[in-house]
MARDREN-842140 format. One record per residue (C-alpha): residue in three letters; x, y, z. Coordinates in steps of 0.05 Angstrom, whole numbers, plus 32768, in hexadecimal, padded with zeros to 4 digits. Example, Ala and Ser with C-alpha at 12.3 -4.5 7.8 and 13.67 -1.06 7.14 Angstrom:
# residues 2
{pt 'Ala' {80F6 7FA6 809C}}
{pt 'Ser' {8111 7FEB 808F}}
This chain:
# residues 439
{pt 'Unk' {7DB1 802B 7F0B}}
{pt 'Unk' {7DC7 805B 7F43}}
{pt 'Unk' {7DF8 8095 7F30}}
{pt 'Unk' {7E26 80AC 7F67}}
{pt 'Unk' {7E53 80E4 7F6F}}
{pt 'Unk' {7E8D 80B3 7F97}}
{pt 'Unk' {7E98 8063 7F93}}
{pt 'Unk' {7ED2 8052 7FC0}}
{pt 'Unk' {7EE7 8011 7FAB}}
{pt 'Unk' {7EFF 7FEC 7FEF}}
{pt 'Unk' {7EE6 8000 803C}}
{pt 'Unk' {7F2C 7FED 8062}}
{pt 'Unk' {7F50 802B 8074}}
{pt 'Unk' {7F65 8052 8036}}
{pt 'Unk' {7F1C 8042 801C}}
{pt 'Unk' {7EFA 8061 805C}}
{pt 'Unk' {7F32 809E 8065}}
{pt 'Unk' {7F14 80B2 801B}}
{pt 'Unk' {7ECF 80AE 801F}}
{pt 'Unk' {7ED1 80DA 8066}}
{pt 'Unk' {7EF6 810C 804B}}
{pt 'Unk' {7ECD 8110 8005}}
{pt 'Unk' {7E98 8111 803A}}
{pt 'Unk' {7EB6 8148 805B}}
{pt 'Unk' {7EBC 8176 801B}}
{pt 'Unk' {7E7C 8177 800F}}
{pt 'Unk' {7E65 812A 7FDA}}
{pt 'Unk' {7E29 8111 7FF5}}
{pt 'Unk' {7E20 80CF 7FC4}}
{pt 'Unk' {7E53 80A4 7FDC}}
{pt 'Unk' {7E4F 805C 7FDA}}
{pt 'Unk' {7E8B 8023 7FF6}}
{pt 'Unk' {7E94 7FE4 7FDB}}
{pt 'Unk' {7EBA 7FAF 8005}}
{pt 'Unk' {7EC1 7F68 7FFC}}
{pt 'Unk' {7ECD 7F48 8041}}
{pt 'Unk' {7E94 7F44 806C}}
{pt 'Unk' {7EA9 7F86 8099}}
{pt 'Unk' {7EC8 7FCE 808E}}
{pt 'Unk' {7F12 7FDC 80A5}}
{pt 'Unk' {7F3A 7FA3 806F}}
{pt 'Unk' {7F72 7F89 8088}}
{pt 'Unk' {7F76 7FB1 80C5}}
{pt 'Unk' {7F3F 7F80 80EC}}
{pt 'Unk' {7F76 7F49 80EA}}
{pt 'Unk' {7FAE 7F7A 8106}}
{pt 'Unk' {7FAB 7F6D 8154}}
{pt 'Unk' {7FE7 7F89 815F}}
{pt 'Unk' {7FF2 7FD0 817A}}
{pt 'Unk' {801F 800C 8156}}
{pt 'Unk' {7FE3 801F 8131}}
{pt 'Unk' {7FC8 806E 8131}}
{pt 'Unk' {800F 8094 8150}}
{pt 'Unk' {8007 80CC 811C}}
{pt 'Unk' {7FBA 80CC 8109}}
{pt 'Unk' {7FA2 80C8 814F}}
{pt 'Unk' {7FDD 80D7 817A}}
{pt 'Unk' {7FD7 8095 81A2}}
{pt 'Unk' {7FEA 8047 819A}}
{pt 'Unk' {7FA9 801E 8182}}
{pt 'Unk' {7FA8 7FE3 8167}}
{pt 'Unk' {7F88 7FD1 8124}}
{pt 'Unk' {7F43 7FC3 812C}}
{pt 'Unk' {7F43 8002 815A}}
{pt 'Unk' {7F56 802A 8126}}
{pt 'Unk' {7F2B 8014 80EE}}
{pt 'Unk' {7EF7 8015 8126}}
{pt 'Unk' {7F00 8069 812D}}
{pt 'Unk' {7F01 806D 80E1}}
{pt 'Unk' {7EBD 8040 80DB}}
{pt 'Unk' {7E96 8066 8110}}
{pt 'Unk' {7EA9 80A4 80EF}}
{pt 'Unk' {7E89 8086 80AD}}
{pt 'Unk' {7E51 8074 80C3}}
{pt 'Unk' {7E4A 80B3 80F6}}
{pt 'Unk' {7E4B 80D4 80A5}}
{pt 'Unk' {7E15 80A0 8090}}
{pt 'Unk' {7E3F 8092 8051}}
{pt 'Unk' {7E1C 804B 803B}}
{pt 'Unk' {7E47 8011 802A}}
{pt 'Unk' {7E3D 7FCE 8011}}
{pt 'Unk' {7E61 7F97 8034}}
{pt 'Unk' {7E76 7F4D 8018}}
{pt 'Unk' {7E7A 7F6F 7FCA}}
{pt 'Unk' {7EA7 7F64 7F9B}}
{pt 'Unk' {7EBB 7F94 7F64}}
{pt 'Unk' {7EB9 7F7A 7F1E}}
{pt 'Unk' {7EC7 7FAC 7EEF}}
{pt 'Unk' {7ED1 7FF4 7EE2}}
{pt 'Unk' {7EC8 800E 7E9F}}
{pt 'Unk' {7EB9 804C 7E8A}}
{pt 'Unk' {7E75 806B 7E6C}}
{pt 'Unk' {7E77 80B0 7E55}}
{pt 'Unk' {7E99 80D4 7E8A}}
{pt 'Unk' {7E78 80AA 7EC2}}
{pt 'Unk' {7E9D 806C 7EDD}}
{pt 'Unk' {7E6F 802B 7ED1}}
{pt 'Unk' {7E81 7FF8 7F0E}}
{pt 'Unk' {7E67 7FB8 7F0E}}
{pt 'Unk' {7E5C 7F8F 7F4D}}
{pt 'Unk' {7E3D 7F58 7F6C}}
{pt 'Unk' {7E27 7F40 7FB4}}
{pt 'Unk' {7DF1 7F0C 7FD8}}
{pt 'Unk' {7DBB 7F43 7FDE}}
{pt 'Unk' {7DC2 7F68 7F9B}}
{pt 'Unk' {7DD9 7F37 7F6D}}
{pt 'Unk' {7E03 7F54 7F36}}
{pt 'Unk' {7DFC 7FA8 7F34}}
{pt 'Unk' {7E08 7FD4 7F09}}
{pt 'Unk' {7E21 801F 7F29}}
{pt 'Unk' {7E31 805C 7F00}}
{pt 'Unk' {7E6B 8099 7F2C}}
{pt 'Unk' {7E83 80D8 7F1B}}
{pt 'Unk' {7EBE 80BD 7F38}}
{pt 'Unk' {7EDB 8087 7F57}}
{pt 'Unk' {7F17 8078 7F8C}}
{pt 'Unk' {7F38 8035 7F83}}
{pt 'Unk' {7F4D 801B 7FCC}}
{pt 'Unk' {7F5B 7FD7 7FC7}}
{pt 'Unk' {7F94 7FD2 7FEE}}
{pt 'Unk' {7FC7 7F98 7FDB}}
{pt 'Unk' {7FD4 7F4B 7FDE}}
{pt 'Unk' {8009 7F1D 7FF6}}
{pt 'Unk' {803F 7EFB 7FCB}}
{pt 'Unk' {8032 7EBC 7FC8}}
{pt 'Unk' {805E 7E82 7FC9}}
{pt 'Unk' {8053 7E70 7F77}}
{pt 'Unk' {8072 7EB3 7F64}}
{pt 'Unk' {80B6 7E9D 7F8B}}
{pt 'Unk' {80C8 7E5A 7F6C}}
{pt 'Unk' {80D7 7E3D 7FA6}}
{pt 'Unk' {80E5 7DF0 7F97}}
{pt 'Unk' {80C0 7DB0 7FC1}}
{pt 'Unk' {8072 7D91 7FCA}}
{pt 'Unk' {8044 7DBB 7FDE}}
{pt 'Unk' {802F 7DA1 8029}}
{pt 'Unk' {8007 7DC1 8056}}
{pt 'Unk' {8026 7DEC 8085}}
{pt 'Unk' {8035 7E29 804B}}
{pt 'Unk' {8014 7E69 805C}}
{pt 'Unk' {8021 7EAF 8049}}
{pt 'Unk' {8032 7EDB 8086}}
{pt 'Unk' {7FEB 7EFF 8080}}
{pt 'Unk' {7FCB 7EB9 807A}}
{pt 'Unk' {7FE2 7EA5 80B2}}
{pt 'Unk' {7FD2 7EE8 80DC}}
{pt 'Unk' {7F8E 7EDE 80CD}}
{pt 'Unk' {7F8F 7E97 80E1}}
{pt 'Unk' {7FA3 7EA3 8125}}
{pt 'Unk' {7F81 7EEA 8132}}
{pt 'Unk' {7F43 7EEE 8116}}
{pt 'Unk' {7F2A 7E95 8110}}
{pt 'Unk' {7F56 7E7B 8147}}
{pt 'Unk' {7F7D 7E46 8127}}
{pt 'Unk' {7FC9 7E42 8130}}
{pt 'Unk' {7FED 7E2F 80F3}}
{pt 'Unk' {802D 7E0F 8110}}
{pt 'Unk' {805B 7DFB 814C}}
{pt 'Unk' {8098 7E0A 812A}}
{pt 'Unk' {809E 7E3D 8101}}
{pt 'Unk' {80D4 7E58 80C7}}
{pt 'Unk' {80C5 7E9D 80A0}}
{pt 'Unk' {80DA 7EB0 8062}}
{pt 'Unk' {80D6 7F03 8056}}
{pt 'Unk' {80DD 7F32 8082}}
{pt 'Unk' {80A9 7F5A 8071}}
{pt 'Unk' {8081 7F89 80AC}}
{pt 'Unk' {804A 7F51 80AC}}
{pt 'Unk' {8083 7F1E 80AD}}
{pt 'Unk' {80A5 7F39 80EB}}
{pt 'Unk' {8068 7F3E 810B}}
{pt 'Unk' {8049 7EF9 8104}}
{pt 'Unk' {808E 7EE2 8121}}
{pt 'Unk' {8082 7F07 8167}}
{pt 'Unk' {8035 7EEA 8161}}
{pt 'Unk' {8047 7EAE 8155}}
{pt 'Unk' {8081 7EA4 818A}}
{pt 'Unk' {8043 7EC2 81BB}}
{pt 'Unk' {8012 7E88 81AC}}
{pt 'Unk' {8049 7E61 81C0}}
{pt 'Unk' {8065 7E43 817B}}
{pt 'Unk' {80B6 7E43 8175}}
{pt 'Unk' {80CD 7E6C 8137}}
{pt 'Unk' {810A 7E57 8127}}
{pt 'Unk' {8124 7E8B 80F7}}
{pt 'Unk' {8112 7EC9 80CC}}
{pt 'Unk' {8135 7EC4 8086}}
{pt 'Unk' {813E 7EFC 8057}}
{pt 'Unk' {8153 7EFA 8012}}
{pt 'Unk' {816D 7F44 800B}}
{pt 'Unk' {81B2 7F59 8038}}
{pt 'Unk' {8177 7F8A 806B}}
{pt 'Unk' {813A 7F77 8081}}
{pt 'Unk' {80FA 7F8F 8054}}
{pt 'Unk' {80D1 7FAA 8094}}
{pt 'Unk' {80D5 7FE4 80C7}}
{pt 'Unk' {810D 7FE9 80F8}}
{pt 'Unk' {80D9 7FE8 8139}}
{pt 'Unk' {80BF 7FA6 8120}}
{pt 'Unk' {8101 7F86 8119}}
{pt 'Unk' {8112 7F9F 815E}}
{pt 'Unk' {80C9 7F90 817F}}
{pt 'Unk' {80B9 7F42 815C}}
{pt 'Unk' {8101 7F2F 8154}}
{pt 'Unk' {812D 7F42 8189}}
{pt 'Unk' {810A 7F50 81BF}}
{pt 'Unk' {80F5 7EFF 81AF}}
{pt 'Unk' {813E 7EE0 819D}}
{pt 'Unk' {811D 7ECE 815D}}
{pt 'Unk' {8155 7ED6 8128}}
{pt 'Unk' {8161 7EF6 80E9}}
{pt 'Unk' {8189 7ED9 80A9}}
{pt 'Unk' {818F 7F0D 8073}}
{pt 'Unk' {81A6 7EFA 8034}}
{pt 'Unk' {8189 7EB4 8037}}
{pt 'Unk' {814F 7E8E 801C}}
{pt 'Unk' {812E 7E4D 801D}}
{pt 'Unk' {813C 7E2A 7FE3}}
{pt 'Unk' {8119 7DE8 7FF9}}
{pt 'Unk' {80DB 7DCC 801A}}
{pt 'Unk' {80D6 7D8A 803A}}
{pt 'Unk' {8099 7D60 8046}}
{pt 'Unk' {8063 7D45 8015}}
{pt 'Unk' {8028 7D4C 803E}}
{pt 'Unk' {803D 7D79 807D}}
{pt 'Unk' {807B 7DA7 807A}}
{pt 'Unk' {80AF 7D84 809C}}
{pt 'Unk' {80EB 7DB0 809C}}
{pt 'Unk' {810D 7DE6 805D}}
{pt 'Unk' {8154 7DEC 8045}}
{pt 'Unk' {816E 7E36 804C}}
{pt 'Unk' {81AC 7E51 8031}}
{pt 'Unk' {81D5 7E8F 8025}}
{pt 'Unk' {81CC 7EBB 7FEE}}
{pt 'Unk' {8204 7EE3 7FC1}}
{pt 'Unk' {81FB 7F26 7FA8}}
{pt 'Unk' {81D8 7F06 7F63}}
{pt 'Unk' {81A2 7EE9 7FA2}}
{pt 'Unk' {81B1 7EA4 7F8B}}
{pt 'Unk' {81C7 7E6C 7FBC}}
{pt 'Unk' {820A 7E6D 7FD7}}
{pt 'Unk' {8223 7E1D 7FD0}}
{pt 'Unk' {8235 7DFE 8011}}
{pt 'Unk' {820F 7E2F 803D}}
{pt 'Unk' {81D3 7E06 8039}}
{pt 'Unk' {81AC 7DF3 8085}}
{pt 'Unk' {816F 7DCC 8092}}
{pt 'Unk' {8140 7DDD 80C7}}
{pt 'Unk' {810B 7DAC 80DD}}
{pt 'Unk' {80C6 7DD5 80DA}}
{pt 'Unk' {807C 7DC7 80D6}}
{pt 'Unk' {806E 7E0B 80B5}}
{pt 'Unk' {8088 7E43 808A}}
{pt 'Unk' {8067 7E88 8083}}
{pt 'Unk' {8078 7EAF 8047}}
{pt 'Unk' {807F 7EFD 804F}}
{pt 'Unk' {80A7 7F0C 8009}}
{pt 'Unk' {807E 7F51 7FF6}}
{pt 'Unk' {803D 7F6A 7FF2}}
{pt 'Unk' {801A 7F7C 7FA6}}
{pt 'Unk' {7FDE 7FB6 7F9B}}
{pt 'Unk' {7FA6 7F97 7F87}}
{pt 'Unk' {7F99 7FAC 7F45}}
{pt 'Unk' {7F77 7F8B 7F0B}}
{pt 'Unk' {7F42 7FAC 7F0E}}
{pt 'Unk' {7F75 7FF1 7EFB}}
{pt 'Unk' {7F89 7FCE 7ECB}}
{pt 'Unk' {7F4F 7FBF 7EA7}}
{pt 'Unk' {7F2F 7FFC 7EAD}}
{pt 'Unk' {7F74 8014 7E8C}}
{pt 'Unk' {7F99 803D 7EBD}}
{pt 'Unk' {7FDA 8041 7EB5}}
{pt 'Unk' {8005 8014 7EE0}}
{pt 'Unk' {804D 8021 7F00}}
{pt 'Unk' {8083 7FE7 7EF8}}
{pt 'Unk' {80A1 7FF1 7F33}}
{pt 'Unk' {8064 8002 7F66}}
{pt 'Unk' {802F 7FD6 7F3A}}
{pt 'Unk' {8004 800E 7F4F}}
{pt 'Unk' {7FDE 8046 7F29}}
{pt 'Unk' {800A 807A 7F13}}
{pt 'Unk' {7FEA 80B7 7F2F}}
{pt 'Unk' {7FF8 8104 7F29}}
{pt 'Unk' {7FF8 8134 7F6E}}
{pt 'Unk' {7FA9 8130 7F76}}
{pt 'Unk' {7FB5 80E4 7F74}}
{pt 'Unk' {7F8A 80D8 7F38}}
{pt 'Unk' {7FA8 80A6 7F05}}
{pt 'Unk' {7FA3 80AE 7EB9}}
{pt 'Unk' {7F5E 80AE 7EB5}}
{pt 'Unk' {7F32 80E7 7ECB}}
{pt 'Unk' {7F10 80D7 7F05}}
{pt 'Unk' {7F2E 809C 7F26}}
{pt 'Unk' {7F53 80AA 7F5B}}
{pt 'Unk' {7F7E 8073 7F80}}
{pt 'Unk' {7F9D 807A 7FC7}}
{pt 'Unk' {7FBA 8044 8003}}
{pt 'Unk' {7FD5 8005 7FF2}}
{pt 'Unk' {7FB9 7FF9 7FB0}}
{pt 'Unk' {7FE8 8034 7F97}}
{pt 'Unk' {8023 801E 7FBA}}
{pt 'Unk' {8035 7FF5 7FFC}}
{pt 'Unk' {8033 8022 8030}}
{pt 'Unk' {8055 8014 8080}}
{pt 'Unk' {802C 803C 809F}}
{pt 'Unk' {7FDC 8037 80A9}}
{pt 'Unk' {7FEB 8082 80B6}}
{pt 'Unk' {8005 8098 8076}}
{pt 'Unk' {7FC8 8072 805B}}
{pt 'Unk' {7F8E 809D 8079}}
{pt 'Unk' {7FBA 80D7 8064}}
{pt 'Unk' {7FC3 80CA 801F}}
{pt 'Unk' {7F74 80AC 8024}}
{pt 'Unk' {7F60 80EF 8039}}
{pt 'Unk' {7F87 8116 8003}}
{pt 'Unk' {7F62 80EA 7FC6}}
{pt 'Unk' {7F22 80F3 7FED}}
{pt 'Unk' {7F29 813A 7FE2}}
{pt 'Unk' {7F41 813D 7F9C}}
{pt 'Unk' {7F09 810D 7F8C}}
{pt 'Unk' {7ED8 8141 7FB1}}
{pt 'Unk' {7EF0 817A 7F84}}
{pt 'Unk' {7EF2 8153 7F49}}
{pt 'Unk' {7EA8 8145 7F58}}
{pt 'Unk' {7E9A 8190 7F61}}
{pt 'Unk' {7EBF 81A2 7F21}}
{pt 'Unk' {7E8B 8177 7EFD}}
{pt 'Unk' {7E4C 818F 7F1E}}
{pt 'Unk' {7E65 81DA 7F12}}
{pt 'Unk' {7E64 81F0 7F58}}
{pt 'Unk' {7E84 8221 7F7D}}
{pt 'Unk' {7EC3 81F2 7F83}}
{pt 'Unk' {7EDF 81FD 7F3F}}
{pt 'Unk' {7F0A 822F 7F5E}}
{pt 'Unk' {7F2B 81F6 7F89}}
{pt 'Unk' {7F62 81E7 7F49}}
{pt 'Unk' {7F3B 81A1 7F3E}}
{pt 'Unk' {7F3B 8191 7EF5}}
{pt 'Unk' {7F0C 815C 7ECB}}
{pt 'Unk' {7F01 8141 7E8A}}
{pt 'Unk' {7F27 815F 7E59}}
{pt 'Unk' {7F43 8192 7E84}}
{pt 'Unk' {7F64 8157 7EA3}}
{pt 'Unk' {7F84 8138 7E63}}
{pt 'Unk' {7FA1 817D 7E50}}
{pt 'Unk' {7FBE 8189 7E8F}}
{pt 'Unk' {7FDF 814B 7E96}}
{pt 'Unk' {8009 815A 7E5D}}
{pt 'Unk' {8022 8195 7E7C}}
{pt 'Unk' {8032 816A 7EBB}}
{pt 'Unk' {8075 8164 7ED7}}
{pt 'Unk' {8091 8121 7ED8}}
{pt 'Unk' {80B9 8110 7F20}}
{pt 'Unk' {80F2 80E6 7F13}}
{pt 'Unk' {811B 80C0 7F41}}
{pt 'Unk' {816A 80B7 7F4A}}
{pt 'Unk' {81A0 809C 7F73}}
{pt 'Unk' {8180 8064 7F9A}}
{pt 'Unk' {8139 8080 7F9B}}
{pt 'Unk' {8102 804C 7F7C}}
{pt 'Unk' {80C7 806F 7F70}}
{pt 'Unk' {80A3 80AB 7F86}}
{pt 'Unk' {8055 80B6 7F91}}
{pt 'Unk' {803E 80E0 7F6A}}
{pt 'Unk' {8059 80D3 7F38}}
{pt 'Unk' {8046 8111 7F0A}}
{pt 'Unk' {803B 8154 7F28}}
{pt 'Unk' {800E 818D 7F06}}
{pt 'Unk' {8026 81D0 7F2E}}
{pt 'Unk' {7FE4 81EC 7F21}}
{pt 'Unk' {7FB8 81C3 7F46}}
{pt 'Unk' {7FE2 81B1 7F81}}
{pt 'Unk' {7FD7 81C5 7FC9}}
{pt 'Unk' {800D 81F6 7FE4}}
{pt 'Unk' {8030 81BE 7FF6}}
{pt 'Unk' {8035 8174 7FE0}}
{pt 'Unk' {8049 8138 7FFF}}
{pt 'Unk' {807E 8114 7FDD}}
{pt 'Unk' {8083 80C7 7FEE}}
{pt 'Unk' {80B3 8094 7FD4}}
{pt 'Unk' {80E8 8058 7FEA}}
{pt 'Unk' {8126 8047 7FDF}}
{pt 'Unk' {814B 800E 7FBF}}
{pt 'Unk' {8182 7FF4 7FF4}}
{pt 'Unk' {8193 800D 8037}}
{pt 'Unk' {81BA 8052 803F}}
{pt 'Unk' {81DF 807A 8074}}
{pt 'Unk' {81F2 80BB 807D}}
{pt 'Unk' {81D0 80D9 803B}}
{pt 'Unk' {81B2 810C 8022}}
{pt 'Unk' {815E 810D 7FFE}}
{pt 'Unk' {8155 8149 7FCD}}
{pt 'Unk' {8125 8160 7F9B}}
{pt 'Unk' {8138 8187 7F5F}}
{pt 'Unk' {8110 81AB 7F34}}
{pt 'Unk' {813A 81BA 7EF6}}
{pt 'Unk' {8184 81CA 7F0F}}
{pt 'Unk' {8152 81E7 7F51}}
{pt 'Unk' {8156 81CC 7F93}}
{pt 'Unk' {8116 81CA 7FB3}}
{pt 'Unk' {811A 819F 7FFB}}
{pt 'Unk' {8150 8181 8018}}
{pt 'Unk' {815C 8158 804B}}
{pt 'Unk' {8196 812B 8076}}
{pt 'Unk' {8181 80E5 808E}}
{pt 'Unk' {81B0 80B5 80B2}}
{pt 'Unk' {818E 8074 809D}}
{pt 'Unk' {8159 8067 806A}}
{pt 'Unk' {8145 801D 805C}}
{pt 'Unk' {8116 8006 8021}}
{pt 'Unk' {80EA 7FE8 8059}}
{pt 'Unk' {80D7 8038 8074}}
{pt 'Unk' {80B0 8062 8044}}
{pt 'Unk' {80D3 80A8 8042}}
{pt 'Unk' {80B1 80E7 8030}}
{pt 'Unk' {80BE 8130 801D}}
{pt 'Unk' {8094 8171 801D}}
{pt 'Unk' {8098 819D 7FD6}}
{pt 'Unk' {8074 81DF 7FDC}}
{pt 'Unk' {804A 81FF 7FA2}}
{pt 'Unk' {806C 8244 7F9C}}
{pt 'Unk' {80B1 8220 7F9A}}
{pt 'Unk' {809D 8200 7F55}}
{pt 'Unk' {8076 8235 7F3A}}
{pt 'Unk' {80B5 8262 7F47}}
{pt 'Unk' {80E3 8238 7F14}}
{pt 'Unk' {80E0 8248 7ECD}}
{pt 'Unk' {80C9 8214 7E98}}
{pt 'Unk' {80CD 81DA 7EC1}}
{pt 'Unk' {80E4 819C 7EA6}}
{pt 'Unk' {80DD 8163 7EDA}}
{pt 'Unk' {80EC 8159 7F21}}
{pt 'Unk' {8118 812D 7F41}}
{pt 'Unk' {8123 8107 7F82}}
{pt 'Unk' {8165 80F0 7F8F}}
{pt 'Unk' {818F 80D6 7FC6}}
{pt 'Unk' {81DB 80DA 7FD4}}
{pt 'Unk' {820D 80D2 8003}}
{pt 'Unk' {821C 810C 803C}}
């Protein structure tokens, strides 16, 4: 049984963006584990450009930018294990037991230090939304469907009605009005549209395709082969509005109605799970409730941004790194990383971030002052679309950032920078909070 310092569970971006930058600090015995038969996860199906802007400065497309993160991997020569799936994690001692199993290895048995939990996040699918009817071919989800027609060639439809509009939603509507299939409508149950403003703009209007918010199908024709759905309004309790009801004839219907971190194997292993996220509930080195597992990307909560997910990626990368350290009794102890016990008495001392006035959920969502950076990045979404309106955080009756937006949309992640010395400065602190409210 091999011991390493590092297991990153996943090798798509957030998996590869923390084992370079554990790398980087210094942890030699790394080892990924990825499922699919290729490094880079969803981003090899991800044609499309927009990719990069703030990592790279430039526009690449997916593949090209899993492609930089893979050759700097393997320029590293941090080993991976390809077309492996994760079993369990359970704990032994202080080591992490994870048990795995491929073609070539058969079922193995690998004891970590620590361990980083990138397993990014899964579709919706159409059982969790009750929609009534058969169930004839012609049903994909959104990501289904992208695969289909990127990566094995196969178009799915001719004509084509979406339900969600989701980022992967809007964009399977431009890709599919370029392979030549007619789709006839985009329909959203919420009153604004769940993805970023530059996708409604580049894969709807720019292609006449339109957009019904506050309407969803509530019935699917065909027994064999969808041959139309029923769509209708919505009221403010999002149930259908009698006498709005339209049928439109169809042959398929992608499904783009949220996206949901992958993690059971969190939960068996016992970290502690937030209700709104369904991710890890992590303090400001992004380690969840158990020392030494560190979570980061999708899996933790649904990023829009590949961008934001090699950042955060790098960040848990580190704190992994110094975690390591801590253990082995190096010369890193004076970093602030803590382990063991040191981390269970520490995290009672934490301060808890809250969230008001339209704000969802932050990440983190715990902050311990003294092992922070000298500044942290704040991330977190809102419920419903404001304008004009002002983000703060308070520590205490303190105000420590501040800042004026016009719009902010639950589709765009929104983010703000706390600084060490501003916390530190403020007497017996109770909890923080991030709130938003009208200018």
């Amino acid at each position: 049984m091999k011991r390493y310092d590092l297991i990153v569970i996943g090798g798509g971006p957030a998996g590869l963006a923390a084992a370079i930058s554990a790398k980087k600090e210094g942890i030699n015995e790394i080892l990924i584990l990825e499922r699919d038969n290729e490094l880079g996860g969803i981003l090899n199906q991800c044609i499309h450009n927009g990719f990069g802007l703030h990592t790279f400065k430039e526009e690449l497309t997916g593949p090209e930018y899993a492609a930089r993160f893979i050759a700097q991997a393997e320029e590293l020569e941090i080993p991976y294990k390809l077309q492996t799936m994760v079993l369990d994690i359970s704990m032994s001692g202080e080591d992490k037991l994870v048990t795995a199993m491929n073609r070539e290895d058969g079922l193995l048995r690998l004891t970590a230090k620590t361990v980083i939990l990138a397993m990014g996040c899964r579709e919706r699918p159409r059982g969790a939304l009750n929609i009534p009817g058969f169930r004839p071919a012609g049903i994909y989800t959104a990501g289904t469907a992208q695969r289909l027609v990127n990566m094995d060639g196969y178009m799915p439809g001719k004509e084509v009605v979406i339900l969600g509009s989701g980022d992967i939603g809007l964009i399977m509507a431009r890709r599919m009005t370029l392979e030549g299939a007619k789709v006839k409508v985009v329909a959203e149950l919420m009153p604004y549209s769940g993805g970023l403003q530059r996708n409604i703009v580049q894969c709807l209007e720019d292609f006449d395709i339109p957009l019904k918010l506050s309407h969803t199908v509530i019935d699917i024709h065909g027994k064999d082969r969808v041959t139309g759905i029923t769509l209708a309004q919505v009221g403010p309790d999002k149930k259908p509005i009698p006498g709005t009801e339209e049928e439109i004839p169809c042959d398929t219907l992608l499904l783009s109605c949220g996206l949901i971190p992958e993690n059971e194997l969190s939960d068996k292993l016992g970290v502690a799970l937030s209700g709104i996220t369904s991710g890890p509930v992590v303090n400001e080195s992004l380690e969840t409730n158990i020392p030494g597992v560190f979570a980061c990307g999708n899996v933790l909560h649904v990023h829009d941004l590949v961008d934001y997910v090699s950042e955060e990626a790098a960040r848990a990368g580190q704190h992994a790194a110094r975690y390591v350290q801590k253990l082995s009794g190096s010369a890193a102890e004076q970093s602030g990383a803590v382990s063991g016990k040191a981390a269970a008495a520490s995290d009672e001392a934490a301060i808890p971030v809250l969230t008001e006035g339209g704000v969802r959920y932050t990440v983190p969502q715990m902050i311990r002052p003294s092992c922070m950076d000298d500044t942290l990045l704040l991330r977190f979404r809102v419920g419903s679309v404001f304008t004009d309106c002002v983000i703060s955080a308070w520590l205490n009756d303190t105000c420590l950032v501040k800042m004026r937006k016009k719009k902010v949309a639950p589709g765009e992640m929104q983010q703000l920078m706390l600084k060490k010395a501003d916390i530190l400065a403020v007497l017996n602190p109770r909890n923080i909070t991030i709130k938003i409210e009208e200018a």
